[in-house]
C-alpha positions in Angstrom: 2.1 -32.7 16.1 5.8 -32.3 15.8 5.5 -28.8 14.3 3.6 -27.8 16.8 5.8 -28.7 19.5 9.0 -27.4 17.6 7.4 -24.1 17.5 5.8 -23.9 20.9 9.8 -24.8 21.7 10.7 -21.4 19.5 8.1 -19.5 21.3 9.0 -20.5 25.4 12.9 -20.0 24.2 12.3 -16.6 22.4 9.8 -15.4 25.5 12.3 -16.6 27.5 15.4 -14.4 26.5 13.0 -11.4 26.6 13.0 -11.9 31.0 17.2 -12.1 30.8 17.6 -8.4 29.4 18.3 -5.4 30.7 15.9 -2.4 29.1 18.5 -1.5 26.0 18.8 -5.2 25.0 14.9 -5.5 25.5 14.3 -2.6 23.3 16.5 -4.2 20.5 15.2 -7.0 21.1 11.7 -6.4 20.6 12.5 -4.4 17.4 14.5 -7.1 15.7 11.9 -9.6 15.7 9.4 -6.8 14.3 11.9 -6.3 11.5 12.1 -10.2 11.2 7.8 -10.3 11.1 7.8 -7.9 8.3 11.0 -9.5 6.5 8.9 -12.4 6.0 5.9 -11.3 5.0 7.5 -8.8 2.8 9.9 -11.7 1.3 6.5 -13.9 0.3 5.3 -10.7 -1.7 8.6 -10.1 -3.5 11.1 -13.2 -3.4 8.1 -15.5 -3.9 5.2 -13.5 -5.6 7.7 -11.1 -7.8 6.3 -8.4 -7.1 8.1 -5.4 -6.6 6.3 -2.5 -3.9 7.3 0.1 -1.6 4.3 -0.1 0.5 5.0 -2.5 3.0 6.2 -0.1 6.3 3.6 1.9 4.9 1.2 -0.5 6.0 3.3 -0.9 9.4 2.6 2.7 10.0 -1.4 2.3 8.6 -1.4 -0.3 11.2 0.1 1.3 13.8 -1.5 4.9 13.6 -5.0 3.2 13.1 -5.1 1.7 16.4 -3.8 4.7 18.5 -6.2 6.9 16.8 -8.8 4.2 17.2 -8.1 3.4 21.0 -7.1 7.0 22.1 -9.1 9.1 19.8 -11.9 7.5 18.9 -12.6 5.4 22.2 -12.8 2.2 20.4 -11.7 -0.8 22.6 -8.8 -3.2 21.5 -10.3 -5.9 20.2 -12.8 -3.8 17.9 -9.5 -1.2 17.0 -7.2 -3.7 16.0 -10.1 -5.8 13.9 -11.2 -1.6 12.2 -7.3 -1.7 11.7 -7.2 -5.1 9.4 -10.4 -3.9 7.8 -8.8 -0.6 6.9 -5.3 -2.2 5.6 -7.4 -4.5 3.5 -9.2 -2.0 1.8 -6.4 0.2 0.9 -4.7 -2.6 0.1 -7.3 -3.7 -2.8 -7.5 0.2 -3.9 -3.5 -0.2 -4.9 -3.4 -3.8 -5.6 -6.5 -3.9 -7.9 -5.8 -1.8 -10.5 -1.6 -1.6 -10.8 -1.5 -5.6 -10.6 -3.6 -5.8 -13.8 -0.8 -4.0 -15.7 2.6 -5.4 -16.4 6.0 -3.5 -15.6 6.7 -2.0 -12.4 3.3 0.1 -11.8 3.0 -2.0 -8.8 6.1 0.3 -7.8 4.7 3.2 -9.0 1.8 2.7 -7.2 3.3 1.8 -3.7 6.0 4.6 -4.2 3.1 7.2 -4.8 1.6 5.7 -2.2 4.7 5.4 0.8 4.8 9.2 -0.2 1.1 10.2 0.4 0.9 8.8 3.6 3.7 10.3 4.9 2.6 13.6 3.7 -1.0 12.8 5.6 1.1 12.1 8.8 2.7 15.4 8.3 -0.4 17.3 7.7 -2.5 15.2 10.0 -3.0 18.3 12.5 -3.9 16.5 16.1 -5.6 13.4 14.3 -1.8 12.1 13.5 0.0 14.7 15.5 1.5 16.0 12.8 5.6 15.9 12.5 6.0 14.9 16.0 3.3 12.3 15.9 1.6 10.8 18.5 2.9 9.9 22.2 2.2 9.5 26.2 -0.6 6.9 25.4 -0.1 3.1 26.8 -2.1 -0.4 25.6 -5.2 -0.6 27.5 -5.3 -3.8 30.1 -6.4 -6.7 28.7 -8.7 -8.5 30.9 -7.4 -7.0 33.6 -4.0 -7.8 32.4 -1.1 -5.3 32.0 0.9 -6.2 29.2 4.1 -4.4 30.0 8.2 -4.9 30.2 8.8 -8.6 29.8 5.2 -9.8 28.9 4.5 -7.0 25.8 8.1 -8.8 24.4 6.4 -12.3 24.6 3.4 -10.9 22.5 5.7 -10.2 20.0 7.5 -13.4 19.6 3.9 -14.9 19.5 3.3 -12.2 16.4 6.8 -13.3 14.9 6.5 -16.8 15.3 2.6 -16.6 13.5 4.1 -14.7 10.7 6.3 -17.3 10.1 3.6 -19.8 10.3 1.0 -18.2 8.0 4.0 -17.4 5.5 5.1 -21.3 6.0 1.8 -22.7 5.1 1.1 -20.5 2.3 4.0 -21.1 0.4 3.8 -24.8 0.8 0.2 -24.3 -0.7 -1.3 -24.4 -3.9 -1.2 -20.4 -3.5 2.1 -20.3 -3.0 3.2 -22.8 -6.2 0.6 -20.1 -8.4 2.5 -17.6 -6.9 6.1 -18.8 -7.7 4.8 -19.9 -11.3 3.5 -16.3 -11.5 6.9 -14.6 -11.1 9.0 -17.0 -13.1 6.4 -16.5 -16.1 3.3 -15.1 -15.9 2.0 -16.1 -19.7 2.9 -19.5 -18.8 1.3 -19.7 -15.3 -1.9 -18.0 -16.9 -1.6 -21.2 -19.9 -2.1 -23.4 -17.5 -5.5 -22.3 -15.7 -4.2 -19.7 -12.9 -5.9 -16.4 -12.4 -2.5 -13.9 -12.6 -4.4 -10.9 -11.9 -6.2 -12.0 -8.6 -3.3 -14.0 -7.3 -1.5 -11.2 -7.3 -3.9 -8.9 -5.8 -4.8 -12.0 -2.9 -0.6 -12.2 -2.3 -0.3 -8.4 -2.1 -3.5 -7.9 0.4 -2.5 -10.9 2.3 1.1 -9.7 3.1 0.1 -5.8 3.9 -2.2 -7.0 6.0 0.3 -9.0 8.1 2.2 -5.7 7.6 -0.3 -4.0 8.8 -0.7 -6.2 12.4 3.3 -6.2 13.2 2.5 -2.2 13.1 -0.1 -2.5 15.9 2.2 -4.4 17.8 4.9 -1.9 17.5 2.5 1.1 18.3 2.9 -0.5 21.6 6.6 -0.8 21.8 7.8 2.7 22.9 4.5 3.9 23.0 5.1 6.6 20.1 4.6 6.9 16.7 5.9 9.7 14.6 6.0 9.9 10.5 9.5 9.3 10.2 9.6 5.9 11.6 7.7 5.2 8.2 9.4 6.6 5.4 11.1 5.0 2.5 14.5 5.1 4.3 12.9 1.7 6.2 10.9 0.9 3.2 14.3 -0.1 1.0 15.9 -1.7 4.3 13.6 -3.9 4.0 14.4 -4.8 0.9 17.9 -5.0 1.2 17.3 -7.4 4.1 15.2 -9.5 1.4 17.5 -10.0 -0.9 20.8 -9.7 0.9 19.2 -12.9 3.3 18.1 -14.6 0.2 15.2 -13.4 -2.2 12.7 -16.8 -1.4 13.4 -18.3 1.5 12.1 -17.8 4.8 15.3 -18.3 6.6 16.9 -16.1 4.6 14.9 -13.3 5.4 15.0 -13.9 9.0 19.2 -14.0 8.5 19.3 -10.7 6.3 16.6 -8.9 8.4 18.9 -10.0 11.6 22.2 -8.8 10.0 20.8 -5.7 8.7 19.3 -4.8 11.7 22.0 -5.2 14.1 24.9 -4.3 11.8 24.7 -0.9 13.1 25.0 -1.4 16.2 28.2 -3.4 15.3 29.5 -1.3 13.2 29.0 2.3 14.6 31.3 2.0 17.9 34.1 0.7 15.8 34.5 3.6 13.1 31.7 6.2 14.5 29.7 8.2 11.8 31.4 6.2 8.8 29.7 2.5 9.6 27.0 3.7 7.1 29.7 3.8 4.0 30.7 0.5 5.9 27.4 -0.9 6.0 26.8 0.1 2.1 30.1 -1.6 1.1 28.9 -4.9 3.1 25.5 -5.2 1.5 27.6 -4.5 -2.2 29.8 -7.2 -1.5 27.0 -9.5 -0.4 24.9 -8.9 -3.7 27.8 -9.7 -6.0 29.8 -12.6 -4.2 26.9 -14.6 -3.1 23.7 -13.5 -5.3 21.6 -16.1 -4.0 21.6 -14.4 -0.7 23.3 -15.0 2.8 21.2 -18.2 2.9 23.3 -19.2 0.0 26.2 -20.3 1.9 24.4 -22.5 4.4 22.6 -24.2 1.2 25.9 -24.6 -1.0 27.7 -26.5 2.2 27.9 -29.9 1.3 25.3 -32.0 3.1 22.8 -29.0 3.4 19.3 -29.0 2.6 17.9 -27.4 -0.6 
């Protein structure tokens, strides 16, 4: 019951910042908690199943290109679109997951990378399926019974995505699934000695994860109300894993405190020193990685008195 109310607190709070901006602040707004969604999901799959892909914005655009199509194309209506969307993510998800997570190394990367790389070349090539280079725009989110979600109500539908993420992430990891998991990537022979099936935990973590992905991206499709194949590329794709391990490769909270600092860094950085803040912003995530290795998150936990 307490959880409940704490995070129905999280939700009214975050909705309720999203009414006190102007349209700029909205728009960053709305995008940080998106990156925040996906830093979580993306941080169960690597900082606490080990496993090291590239495909996660892919699925963000999967997500997000299936439902336009689907909605604008194909006619379909919301509900049915965004439940063809899952369907799709999950199977492309076991395609990849199936056969690399059987092998050791980094063919998992492989994979993904190959992946991330063929999907933007289909979004290129799409013709007027995907729009090709300039992708697809001038469409809006259908009224949902009767209801326009628009300005101020579209930003609460994404803390209520953000704040699910977090909860699906939270109870997994504090389940049995999420112990195989961990045991998984400190030692696979060892977690396999003692009963658990590596192979499909892995594929389960992987498929779970791009399908969250995979959501978040039908929630953005709706955010400027354009998708376009750059949005997607593996510029994002390593962000996101900068924000991962620079928040602290593990923990929730630390992926929500390196997606947050990533994110708006930039917007910091580039009215101070102008066209340089990226050197800036490389030197910053350098000296993060070898003073604090544990992650941002690191310095609340070493405080005396903190939590572990």
């Amino acid at each position: 019951m307490k959880t409940v109310v704490q995070a129905a607190l999280v939700i009214v709070v975050l909705s309720a910042i999203g009414f006190l901006l102007g349209p700029w602040q909205t728009d960053i707004y709305r995008k940080l908690l998106l990156w925040i969604a996906l830093a979580l999901s993306y941080n169960f799959l690597f900082g606490v199943a080990g496993q090291v892909a590239f495909s996660h914005f892919t699925f963000y655009g999967i997500g997000a290109y299936a439902i336009v199509i689907l909605v604008t194309q194909v006619g379909m209506p919301l509900p049915l679109a965004a439940l063809a969307g899952v369907a799709l993510c999950v199977v492309l998800a076991l395609a990849v997951a199936i056969p690399a997570t059987r092998l050791d190394g980094f063919y998992l990367a492989l994979a993904t990378l190959a992946l991330a790389q063929l999907f933007i070349v289909f979004l290129n090539e799409g013709g007027a399926v995907t729009g090709g280079t300039g992708g697809l725009a001038s469409y809006r989110l259908p009224d949902i019974a009767g209801v326009t979600l628009s300005g101020p109500r579209y930003t609460v539908v994404i803390v209520l995505l953000t704040t699910l993420t977090w909860g699906v992430i939270s109870r997994l990891d504090r389940s049995w699934f999420g112990r195989a998991c961990r045991a998984i990537r400190d030692n696979p022979q060892a977690a396999a000695a003692m009963g658990i099936d590596v192979a499909r935990t892995r594929v389960i973590a992987f498929t779970l994860t791009s399908v969250l992905a995979g959501i978040a991206g039908m929630v953005y499709a709706f955010v400027d109300n354009t998708v376009n194949p750059p949005i997607f590329g593996l510029e994002n794709a390593f962000l996101l894993l900068f924000m991962v391990i620079i928040g602290g490769s593990g923990s929730q909270f630390g992926a929500v405190i390196g997606a947050t600092v990533l994110y708006l860094l930039p917007f910091v950085l580039a009215p101070l020193i102008g066209h340089h803040h990226a050197l800036v912003f490389g030197v910053v995530m350098l000296a993060v990685i070898l003073v604090q290795p544990r992650g941002l998150v690191g310095l609340v936990k070493s405080r005396p008195g903190a939590g572990q």
